[in-house]
C-alpha positions in Angstrom: 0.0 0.0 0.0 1.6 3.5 -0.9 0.0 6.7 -0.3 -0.8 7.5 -3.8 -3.4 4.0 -4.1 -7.0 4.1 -3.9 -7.2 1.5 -0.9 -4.6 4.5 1.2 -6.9 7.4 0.3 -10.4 6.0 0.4 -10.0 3.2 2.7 -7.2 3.0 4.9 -6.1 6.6 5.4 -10.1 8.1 6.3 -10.5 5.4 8.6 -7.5 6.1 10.9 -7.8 9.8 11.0 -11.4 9.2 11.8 -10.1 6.8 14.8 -7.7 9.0 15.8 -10.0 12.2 16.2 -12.2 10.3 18.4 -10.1 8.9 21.2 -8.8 10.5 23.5 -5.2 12.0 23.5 -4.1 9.4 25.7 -4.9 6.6 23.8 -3.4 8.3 20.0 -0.3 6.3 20.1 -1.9 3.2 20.3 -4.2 3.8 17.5 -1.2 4.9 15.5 1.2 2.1 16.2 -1.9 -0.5 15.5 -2.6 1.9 12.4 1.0 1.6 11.2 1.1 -2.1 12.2 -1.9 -2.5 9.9 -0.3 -1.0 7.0 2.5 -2.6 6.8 0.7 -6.2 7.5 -1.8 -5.0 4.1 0.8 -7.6 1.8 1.6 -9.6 4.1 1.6 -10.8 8.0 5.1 -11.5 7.7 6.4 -8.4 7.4 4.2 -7.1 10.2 5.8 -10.2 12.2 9.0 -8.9 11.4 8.7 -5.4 12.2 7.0 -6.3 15.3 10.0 -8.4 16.0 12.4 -5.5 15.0 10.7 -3.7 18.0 11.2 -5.5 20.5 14.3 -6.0 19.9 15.7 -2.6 19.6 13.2 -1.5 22.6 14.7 -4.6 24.9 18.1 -3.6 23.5 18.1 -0.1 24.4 16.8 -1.4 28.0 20.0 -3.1 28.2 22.4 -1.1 27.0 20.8 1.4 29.5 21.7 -1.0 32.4 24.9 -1.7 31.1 27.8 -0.4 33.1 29.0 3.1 31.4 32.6 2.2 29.9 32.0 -1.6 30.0 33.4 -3.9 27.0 29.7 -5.6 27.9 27.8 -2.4 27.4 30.2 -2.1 23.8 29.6 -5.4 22.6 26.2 -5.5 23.4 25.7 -2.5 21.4 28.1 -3.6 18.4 25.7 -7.2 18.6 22.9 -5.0 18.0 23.5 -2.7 15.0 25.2 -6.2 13.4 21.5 -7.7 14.1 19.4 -4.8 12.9 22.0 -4.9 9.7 21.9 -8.5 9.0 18.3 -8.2 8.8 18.8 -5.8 6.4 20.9 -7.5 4.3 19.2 -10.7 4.0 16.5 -8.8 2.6 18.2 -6.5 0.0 21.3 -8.4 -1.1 20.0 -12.0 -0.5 18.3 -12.5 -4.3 21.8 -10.5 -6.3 24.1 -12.4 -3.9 22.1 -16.0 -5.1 22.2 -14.5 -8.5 25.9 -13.3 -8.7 26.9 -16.8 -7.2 24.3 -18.3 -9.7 26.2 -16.7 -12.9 29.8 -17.9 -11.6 28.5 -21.3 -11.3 27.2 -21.4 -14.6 30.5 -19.9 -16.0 32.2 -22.9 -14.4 29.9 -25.0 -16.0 27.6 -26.2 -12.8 23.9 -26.1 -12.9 22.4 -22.9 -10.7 20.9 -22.7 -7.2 17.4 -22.9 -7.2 16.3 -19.8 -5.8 13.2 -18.1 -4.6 13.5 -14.9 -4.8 12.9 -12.7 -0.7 10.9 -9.8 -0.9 11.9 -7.2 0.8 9.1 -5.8 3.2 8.3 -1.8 2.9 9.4 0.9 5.3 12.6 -1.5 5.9 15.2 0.0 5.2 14.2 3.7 7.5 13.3 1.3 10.6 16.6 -0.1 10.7 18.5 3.3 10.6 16.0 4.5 12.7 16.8 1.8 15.2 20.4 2.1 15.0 20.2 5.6 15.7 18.2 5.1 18.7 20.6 2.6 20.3 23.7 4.7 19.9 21.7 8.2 21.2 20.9 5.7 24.2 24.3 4.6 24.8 25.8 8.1 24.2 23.2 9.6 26.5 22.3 12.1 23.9 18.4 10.7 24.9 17.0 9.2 27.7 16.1 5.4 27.2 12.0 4.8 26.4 10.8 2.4 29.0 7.2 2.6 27.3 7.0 0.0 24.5 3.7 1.9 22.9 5.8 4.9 23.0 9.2 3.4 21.0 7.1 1.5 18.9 5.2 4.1 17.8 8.0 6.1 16.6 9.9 3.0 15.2 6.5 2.2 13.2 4.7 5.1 12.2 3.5 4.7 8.4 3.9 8.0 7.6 7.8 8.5 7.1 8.8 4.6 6.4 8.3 4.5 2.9 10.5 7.5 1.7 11.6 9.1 4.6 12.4 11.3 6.1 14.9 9.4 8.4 13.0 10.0 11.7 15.2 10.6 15.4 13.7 9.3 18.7 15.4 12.6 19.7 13.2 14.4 17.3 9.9 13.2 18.3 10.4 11.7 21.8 8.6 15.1 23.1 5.6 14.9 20.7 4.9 10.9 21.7 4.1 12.3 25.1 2.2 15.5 24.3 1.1 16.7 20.9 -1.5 18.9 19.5 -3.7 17.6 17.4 -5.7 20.7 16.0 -7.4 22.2 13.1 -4.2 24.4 12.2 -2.1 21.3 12.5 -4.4 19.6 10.2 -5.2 22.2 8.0 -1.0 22.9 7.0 -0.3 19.1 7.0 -3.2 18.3 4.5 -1.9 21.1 2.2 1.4 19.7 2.5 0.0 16.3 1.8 -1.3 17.6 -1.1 1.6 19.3 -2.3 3.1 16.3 -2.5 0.9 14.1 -3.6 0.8 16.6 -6.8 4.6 16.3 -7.0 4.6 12.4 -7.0 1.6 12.0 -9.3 1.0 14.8 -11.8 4.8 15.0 -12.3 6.9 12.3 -11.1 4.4 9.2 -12.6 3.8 11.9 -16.0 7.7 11.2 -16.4 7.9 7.9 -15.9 7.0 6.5 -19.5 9.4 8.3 -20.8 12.4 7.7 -18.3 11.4 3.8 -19.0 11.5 4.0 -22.6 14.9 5.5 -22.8 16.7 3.2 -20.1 15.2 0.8 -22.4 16.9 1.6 -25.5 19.1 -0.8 -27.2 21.4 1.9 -29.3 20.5 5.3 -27.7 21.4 8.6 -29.2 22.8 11.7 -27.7 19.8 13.2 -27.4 17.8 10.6 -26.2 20.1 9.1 -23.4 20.2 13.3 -22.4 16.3 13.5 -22.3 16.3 9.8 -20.6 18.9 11.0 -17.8 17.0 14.5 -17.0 13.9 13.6 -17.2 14.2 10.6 -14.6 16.4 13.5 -12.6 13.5 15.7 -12.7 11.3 12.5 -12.0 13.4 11.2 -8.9 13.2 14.4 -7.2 9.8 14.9 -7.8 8.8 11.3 -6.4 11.3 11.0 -3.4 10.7 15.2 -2.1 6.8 14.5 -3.2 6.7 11.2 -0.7 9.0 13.0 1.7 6.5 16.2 1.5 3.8 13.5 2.2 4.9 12.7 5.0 5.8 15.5 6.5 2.1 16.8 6.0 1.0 13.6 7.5 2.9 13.8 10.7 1.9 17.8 11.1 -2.0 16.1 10.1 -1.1 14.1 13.5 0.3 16.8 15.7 4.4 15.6 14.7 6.7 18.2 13.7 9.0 16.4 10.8 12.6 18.5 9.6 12.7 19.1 6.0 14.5 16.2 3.9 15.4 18.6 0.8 16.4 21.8 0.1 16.4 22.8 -3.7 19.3 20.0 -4.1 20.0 20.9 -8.0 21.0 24.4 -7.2 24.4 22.7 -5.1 27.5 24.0 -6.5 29.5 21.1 -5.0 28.9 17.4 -4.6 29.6 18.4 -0.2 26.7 21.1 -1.1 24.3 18.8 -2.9 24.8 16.3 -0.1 23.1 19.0 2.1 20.3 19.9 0.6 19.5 16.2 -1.2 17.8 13.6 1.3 18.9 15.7 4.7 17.7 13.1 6.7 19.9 10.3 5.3 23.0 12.5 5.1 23.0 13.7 8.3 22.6 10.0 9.7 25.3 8.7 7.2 27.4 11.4 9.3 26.5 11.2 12.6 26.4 7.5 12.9 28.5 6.3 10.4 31.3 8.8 9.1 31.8 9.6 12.4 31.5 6.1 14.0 34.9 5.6 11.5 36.4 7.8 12.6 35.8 11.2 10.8 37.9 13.8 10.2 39.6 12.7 13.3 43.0 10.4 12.8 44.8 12.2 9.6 43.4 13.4 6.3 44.2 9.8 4.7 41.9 8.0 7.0 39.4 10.9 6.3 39.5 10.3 2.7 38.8 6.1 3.0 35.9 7.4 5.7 34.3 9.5 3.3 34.7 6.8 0.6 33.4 4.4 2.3 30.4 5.8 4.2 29.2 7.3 0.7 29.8 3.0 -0.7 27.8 1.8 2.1 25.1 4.7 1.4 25.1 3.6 -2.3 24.5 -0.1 -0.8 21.4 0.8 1.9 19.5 2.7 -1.1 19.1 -1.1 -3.5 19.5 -4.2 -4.0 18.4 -5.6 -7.8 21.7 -4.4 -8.7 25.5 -3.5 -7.8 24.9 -0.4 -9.7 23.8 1.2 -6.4 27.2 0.1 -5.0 29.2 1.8 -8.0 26.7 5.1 -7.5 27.9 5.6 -3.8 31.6 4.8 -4.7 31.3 7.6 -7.5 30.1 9.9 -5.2 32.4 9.1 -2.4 35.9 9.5 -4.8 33.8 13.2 -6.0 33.1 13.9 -2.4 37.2 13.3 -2.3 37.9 15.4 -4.8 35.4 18.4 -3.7 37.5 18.2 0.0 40.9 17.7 -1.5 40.3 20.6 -4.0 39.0 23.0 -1.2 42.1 22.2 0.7 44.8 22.5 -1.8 44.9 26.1 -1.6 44.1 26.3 -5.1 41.8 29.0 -6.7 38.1 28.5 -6.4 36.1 27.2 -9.6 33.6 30.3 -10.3 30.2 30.0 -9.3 27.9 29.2 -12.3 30.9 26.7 -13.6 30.6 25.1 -10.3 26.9 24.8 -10.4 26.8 23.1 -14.0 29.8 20.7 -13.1 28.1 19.7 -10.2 24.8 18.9 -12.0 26.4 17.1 -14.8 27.7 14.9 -12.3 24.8 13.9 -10.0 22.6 13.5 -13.6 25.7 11.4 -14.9 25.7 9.4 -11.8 21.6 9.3 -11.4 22.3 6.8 -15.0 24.2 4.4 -13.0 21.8 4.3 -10.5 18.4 3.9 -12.7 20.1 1.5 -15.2 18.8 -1.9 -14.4 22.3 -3.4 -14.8 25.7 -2.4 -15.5 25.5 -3.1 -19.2 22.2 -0.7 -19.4 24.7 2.1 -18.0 27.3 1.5 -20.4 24.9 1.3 -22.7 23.0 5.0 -21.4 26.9 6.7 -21.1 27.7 5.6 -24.6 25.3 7.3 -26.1 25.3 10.2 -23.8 28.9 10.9 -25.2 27.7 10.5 -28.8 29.0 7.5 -29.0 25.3 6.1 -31.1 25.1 9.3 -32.7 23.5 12.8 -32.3 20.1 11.5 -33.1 18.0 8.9 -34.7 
């Protein structure tokens, strides 16, 4: 179920605000964790089983690592045992069916017949409740929050609908006030519908009008110049308008609900640096890619070597998290982890700066350049797309 079906805005969506305008404030969470449970159980009662079970887990977990002596190798390993759980999980789910299939292809190579496979689905709103998790467990064990002894109350914020699908990437931090006390009011309402709205225009009237045509030129066996340049900005345009659409979505929802959500982009193809894009593209997801895991490397913080391979490899892992039908996404967050590089080496060097409008088109030829390699089904597709986007088919057919 996404928020642009029938059964979200005529069913499911009208009954739950109508539930939750009737009961009473104290009982709101529960009808918003059993709303969210709901919605994610619509496919199927395993994936509510599993978020259920992702839950507990993390909500026992942070018990524990709240109990844990402060400084302990028990209270460290107790954590470490927990982000490796919450990221197995993960795993299984995105890379199981290309792992099979990668180890499928070398086995026919060698001539053996290939593992039967049934392909894992991966169940919606995963991939935000792990982060989301992981980021509660290290706030916990740095004390940056207080630990959530009330199972409604983390569940609630680990489950709600709203911000699981497309972010944005949600902080216990964040929200931990507004699970106790929020108001849920006409003005509230009123600005989170429009918002809703808003983005429900984006996603539909302008992301899906784009689609077709995106699809048609990834799709192309011998495409020209101009068609794999009209293929690669158009799905630019259509990206941003579905992910800031579903994130704007959101964001109206939670205000519907009485939740203040941050703001997950900020005019992104106006960066005039691949550090500056990073800002304003998916906020949410860089800031967590920086607080929990460029950092949790190491940073900035043990020589300007070491800073590079940290910024490499939190922008490989981020390429990683965002698929898994392809190792494309793994090349995307390696090309923008080596431009990343660049951007900091160049800044550094003491050399002059690149003027402003240059910097703003080299930037944008690079994220749509990149944005090939990650909507190209396969590697061969985007060899296929940058051929022809250096002429290499010919101007035009």
């Amino acid at each position: 179920m996404v928020f642009a079906s029938l059964e979200f805005l005529t069913l499911f969506l009208p009954a739950f605000l109508l539930a939750y305008a009737l009961l009473p404030q104290r009982c709101r969470n529960m009808v918003l964790l059993l709303g969210s449970w709901i919605f994610y159980g619509w496919l199927s009662p395993l994936f509510l089983l599993l978020h259920i079970a992702l839950a507990i887990v993390a909500w026992l977990g942070g018990l524990l690592v709240d109990r844990a002596r402060e400084g302990s190798r028990g209270r460290m390993r107790l954590l470490v045992g927990l982000i490796v759980f919450n990221t197995a999980v993960l795993l299984w789910y995105k890379y199981a069916n290309i792992a099979a299939a990668s180890v499928g292809e070398l086995m026919r190579y060698y001539g053996a017949m290939p593992l039967e496979w049934q392909k894992v689905a991966l169940p919606a709103g995963l991939s935000f409740i792990v982060l989301q998790a992981i980021s509660y467990l290290v706030d916990v064990h740095r004390h940056t929050v207080p630990v959530e002894r009330s199972f409604i109350n983390y569940a609630t914020y680990i489950s709600m609908f709203g911000h699981s699908i497309a972010g944005p990437i949600i902080r216990y931090d964040w929200v931990r006030r507004e699970l106790v006390q929020r108001w849920f009011n006409w003005q509230n309402f009123s600005l989170g519908a429009r918002r809703f709205m808003v983005g429900m225009g984006m996603k539909v009237l302008v992301a899906d009008t784009m689609s077709p045509l995106v699809d048609a030129a990834f799709h192309l066996d011998h495409p020209s110049f101009v068609d794999a340049w009209i293929g690669c900005l158009a799905y630019s345009l259509q990206l941003f308008f579905d992910f800031s659409g579903y994130s704007a979505m959101a964001i109206g929802l939670g205000l519907m609900l009485g939740f203040h959500f941050p703001e997950n982009f900020n005019r992104p193809y106006l960066a005039r640096s691949i550090q500056d894009f990073w800002r304003r593209w998916h906020i949410s997801l860089s800031s967590w890619l920086r607080d929990y895991l460029y950092i949790g490397l190491g940073g900035n913080r043990h020589g300007v070597w070491k800073t590079y391979r940290n910024l490499f490899l939190t922008m490989a892992i981020a390429g990683l998290w965002h698929g898994g039908d392809s190792w494309n996404y793994l090349l995307w967050g390696s090309a923008h982890g080596v431009a990343l590089c660049i951007d900091r080496a160049w800044s550094r060097s003491g050399l002059p700066g690149v003027p402003r409008v240059l910097a703003h088109v080299l930037t944008l030829l690079f994220v749509c350049l990149a944005w090939t390699l990650f909507r190209a089904p396969d590697f061969h597709s985007a060899i296929t797309m940058y051929a022809g986007q250096f002429g290499l088919h010919g101007w035009a057919h």
